[in-house]
C-alpha positions in Angstrom: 29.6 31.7 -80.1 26.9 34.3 -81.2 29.3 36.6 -82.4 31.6 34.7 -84.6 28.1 32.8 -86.0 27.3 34.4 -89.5 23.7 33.0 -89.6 23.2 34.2 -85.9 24.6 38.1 -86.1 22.9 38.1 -89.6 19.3 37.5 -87.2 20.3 39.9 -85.0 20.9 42.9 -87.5 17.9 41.3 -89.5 16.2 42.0 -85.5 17.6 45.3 -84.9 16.7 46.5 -88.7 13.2 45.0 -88.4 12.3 47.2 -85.7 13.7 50.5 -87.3 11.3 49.9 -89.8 8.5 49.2 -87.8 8.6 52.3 -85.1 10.8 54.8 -87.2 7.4 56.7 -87.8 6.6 57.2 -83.8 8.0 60.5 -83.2 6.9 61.5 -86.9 3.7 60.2 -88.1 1.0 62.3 -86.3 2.2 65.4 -87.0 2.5 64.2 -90.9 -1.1 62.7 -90.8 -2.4 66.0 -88.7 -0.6 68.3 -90.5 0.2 66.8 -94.0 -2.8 64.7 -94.6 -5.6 66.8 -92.3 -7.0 63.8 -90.1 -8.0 64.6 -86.6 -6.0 63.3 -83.7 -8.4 60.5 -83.0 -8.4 58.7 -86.4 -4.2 59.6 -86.2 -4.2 57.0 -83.6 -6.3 54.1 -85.8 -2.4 53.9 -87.7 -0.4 53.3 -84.8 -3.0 50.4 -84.0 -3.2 49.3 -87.5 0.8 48.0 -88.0 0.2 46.2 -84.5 -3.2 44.7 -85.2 -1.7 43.1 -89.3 1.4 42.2 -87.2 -0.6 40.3 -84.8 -3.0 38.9 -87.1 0.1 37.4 -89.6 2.5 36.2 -87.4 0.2 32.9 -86.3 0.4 32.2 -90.0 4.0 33.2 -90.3 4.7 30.2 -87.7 3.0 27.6 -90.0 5.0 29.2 -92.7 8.2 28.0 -91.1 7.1 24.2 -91.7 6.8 24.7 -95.1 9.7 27.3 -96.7 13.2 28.0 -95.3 13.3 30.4 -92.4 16.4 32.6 -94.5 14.2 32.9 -97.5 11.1 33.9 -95.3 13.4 36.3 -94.1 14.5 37.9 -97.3 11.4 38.2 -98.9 10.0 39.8 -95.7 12.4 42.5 -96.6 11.2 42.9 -99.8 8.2 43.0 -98.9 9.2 45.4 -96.1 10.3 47.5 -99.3 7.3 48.0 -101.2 5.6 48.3 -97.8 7.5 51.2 -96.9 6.9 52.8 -100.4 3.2 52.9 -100.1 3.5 54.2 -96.4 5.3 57.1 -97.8 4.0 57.6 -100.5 7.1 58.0 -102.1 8.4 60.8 -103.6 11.4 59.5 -105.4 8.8 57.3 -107.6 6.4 60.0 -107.8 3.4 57.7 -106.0 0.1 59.6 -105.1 -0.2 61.0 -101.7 -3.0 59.4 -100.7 -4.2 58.3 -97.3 -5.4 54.9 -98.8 -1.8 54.1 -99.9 -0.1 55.3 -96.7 -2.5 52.7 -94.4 -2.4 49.8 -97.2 1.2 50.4 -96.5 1.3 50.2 -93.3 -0.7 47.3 -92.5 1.4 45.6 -95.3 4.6 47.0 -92.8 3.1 44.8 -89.8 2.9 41.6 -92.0 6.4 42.0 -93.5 7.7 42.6 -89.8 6.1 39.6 -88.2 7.9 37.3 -91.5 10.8 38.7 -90.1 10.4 38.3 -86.4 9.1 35.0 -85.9 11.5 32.8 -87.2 14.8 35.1 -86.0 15.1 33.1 -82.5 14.8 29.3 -83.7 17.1 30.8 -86.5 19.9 32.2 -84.0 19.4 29.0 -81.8 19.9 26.9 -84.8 23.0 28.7 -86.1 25.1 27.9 -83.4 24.0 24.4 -82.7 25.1 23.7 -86.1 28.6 25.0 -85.7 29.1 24.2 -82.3 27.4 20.7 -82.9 25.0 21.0 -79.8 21.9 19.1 -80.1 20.3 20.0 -77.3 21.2 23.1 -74.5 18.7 25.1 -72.4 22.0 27.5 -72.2 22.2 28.5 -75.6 18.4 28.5 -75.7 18.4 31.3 -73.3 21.2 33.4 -74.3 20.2 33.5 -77.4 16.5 34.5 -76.3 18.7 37.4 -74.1 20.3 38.0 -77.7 17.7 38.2 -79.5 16.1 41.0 -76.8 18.9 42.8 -76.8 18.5 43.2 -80.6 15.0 44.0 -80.1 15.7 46.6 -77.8 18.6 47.9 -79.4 16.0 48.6 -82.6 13.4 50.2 -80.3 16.2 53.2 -79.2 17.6 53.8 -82.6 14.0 53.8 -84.8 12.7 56.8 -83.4 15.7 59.0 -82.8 17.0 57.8 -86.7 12.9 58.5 -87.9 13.1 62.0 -86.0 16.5 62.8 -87.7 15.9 62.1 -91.2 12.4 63.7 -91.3 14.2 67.1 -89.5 15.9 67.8 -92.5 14.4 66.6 -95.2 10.3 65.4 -94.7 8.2 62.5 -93.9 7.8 60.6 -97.9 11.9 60.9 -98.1 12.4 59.5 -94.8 10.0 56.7 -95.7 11.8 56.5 -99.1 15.1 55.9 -96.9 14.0 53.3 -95.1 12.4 51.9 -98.3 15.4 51.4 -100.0 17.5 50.7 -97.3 15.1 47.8 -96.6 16.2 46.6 -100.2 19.7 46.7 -99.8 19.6 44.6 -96.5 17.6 42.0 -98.3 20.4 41.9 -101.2 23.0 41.7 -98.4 21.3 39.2 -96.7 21.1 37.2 -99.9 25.0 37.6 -100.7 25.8 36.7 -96.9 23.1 33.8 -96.0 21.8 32.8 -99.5 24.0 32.3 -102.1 26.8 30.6 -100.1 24.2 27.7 -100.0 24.0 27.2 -103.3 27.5 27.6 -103.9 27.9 24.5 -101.4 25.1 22.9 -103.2 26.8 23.2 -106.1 30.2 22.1 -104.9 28.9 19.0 -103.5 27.3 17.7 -107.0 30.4 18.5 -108.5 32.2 15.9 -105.9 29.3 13.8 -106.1 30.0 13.6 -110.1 
């Protein structure tokens, strides 16, 4: 059922990309902030705190969020802002931002919020996606499969971010591997536009058409 769901599998890469983002850096980013950007080893751990403590902080808010807008396009615009995010964290080279500690921990705290946008709703969406196409109102079964999905995807993230992070940094450096993720944080959102998004409003559209 999970794997022939669009809607669910779209969650669970949206799961698995969400946590590249956020731990990519973990094998990376002290020797960058030590080495690159002089700060001692103590204030070097203040960042690894900061992404938890904005993700923390946001994703109480996130949850009300969900009452009020779409759980897809909280999840698009998460990547987005996942993209600019990642930008500032870099700074980036490819635009040619300054490289300044202010703009690497603005990004990163804006990297915990973007994260949370895109975590909290990705269960009830996965549980929701195939109760609508298997028509299944209500199933503690599916409610816990899909939380043993949804883990999976989580844990799936937390193995590749850190080897994929190491990787891309190894041969080329730490602003080009954010720029990476960066962009490849914009092309999922487009994706996930094409694939979740715009097939609504094609259906939308179809239906007034029968309606006229």
């Amino acid at each position: 059922m999970f794997l022939r769901n669009r809607r669910a599998m779209m969650s669970v890469l949206s799961a698995v990309l969400a946590m590249i983002f956020m731990l990519f850096f973990e094998s990376i980013l002290t020797m960058h902030l030590i080495n690159d950007m002089k700060l001692s080893e103590n204030t070097a751990g203040y960042f690894f705190g900061l992404i938890c403590a904005t993700y923390a902080i946001s994703s109480p808010f996130v949850g009300c969020l969900t009452t009020f807008i779409a759980r897809k396009w909280l999840t698009f615009s998460a990547f987005l802002i996942a993209f600019v995010a990642l930008l500032m964290f870099g700074p980036s080279q490819v635009l040619n931002f300054p490289n300044e500690i202010t703009l690497t921990a603005g990004g990163l705290a804006l990297l915990g919020c973007s994260c949370s946008i895109i975590f909290v709703p990705l269960l009830s969406e996965i549980i929701d996606g195939v109760r609508t196409s298997e028509g299944v109102i209500h199933s503690g079964t599916i409610n816990d499969k899909a939380a043993g999905v949804f883990n999976t995807a989580y844990a799936v993230g937390c193995i590749i971010a850190p080897i994929l992070g190491g990787y891309l940094n190894m041969y080329t450096n730490f602003r080009i591997t954010c720029d990476t993720m960066a962009f490849s944080s914009l092309t999922y959102g487009l994706i996930f536009f094409i694939v979740i998004i715009l097939p609504s409003f094609c259906k939308r559209s179809t239906n007034n058409s029968n309606n006229d």
